[in-house]
MARMIZA-827364 format. One line per 3 residues: their letters; for each residue x, z, y of N, C-alpha, C, O, CB. Coordinates in nm, 3 decimals. Glycine has a CB too. Example, Ala and Ser with C-alpha at 12.3 -4.5 7.8 and 13.67 -1.06 7.14 Angstrom:
<sites>
AS	1.319:0.780:-0.569:1.230:0.780:-0.450:1.320:0.780:-0.330:1.424:0.846:-0.332:1.131:0.905:-0.447 | 1.285:0.708:-0.225:1.367:0.714:-0.106:1.290:0.787:0.003:1.341:0.804:0.114:1.408:0.572:-0.060
</sites>
This chain:
<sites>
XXX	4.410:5.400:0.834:4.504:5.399:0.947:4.503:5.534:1.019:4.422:5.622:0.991:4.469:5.285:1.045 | 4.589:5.544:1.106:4.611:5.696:1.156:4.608:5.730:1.305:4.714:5.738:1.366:4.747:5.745:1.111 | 4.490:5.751:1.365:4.453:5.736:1.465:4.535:5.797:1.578:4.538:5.920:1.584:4.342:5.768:1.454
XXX	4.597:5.734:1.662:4.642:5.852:1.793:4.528:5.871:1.888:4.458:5.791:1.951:4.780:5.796:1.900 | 4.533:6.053:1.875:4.444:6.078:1.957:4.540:6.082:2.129:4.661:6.096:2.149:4.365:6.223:1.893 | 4.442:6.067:2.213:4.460:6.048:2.340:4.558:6.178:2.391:4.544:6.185:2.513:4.316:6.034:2.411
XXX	4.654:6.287:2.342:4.688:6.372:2.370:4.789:6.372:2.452:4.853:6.267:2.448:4.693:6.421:2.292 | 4.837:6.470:2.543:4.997:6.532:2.621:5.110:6.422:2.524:5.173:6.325:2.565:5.042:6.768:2.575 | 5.105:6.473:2.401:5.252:6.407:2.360:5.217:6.245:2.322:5.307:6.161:2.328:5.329:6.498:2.204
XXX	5.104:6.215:2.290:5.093:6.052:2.221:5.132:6.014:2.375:5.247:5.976:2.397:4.903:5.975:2.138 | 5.022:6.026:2.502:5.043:5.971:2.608:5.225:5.969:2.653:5.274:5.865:2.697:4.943:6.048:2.703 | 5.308:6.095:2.633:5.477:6.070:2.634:5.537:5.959:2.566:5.634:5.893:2.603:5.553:6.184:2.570
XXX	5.445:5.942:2.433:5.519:5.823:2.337:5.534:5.680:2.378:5.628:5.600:2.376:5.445:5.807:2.209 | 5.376:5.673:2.425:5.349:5.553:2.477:5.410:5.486:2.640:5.425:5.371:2.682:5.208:5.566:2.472 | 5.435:5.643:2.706:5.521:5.662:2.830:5.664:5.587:2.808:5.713:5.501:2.882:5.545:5.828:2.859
XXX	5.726:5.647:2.674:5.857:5.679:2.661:5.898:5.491:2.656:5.975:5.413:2.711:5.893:5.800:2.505 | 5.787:5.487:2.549:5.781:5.290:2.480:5.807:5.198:2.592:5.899:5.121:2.619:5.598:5.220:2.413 | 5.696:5.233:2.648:5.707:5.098:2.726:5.800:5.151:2.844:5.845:5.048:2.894:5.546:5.026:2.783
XXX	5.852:5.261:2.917:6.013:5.265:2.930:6.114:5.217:2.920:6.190:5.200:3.016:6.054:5.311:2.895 | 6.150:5.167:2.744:6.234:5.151:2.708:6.209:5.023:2.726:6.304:4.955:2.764:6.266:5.207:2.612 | 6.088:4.959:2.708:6.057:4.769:2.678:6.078:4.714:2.787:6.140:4.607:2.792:5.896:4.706:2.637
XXX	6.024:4.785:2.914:6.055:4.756:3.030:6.222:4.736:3.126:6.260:4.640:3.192:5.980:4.844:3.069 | 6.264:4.818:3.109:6.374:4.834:3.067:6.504:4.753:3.042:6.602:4.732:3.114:6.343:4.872:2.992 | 6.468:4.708:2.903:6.522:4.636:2.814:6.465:4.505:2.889:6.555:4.424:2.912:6.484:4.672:2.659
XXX	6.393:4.482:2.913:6.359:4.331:2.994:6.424:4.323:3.092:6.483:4.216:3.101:6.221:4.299:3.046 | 6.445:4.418:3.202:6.526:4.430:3.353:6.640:4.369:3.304:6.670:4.257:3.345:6.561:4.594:3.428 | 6.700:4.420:3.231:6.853:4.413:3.170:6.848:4.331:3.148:6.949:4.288:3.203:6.914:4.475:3.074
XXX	6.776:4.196:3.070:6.768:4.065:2.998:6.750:3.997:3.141:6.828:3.903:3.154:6.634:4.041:2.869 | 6.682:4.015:3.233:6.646:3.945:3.341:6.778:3.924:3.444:6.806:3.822:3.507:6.524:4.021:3.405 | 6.862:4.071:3.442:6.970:4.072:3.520:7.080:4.041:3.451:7.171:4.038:3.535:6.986:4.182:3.581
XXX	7.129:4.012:3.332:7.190:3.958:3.266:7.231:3.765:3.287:7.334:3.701:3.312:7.120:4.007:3.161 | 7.088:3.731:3.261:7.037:3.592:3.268:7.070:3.554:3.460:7.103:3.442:3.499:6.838:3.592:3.206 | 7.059:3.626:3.515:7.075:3.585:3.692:7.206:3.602:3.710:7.254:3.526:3.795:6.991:3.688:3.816
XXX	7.314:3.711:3.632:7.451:3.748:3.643:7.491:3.603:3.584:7.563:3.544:3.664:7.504:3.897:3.556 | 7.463:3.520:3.455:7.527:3.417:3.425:7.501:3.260:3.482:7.546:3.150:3.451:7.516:3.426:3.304 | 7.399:3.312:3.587:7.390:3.152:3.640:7.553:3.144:3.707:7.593:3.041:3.760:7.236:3.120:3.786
</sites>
């Protein structure tokens, strides 16, 4: 397996990820309250 080391850019990746997951949940959450 291929280790990520703790670096500047892995820490952006992992920044960027859960960004987007987070995100993407708001939208599902405000979606779901727009159709009550």
């Amino acid at each position: 397996m291929i280790q990520i080391k703790q670096t500047e850019k892995g820490q952006e990746v992992l920044r960027v990820l859960f960004n987007v997951y987070y995100t993407e949940s708001f939208k599902f959450v405000l979606e779901g309250l727009e159709n009550d």
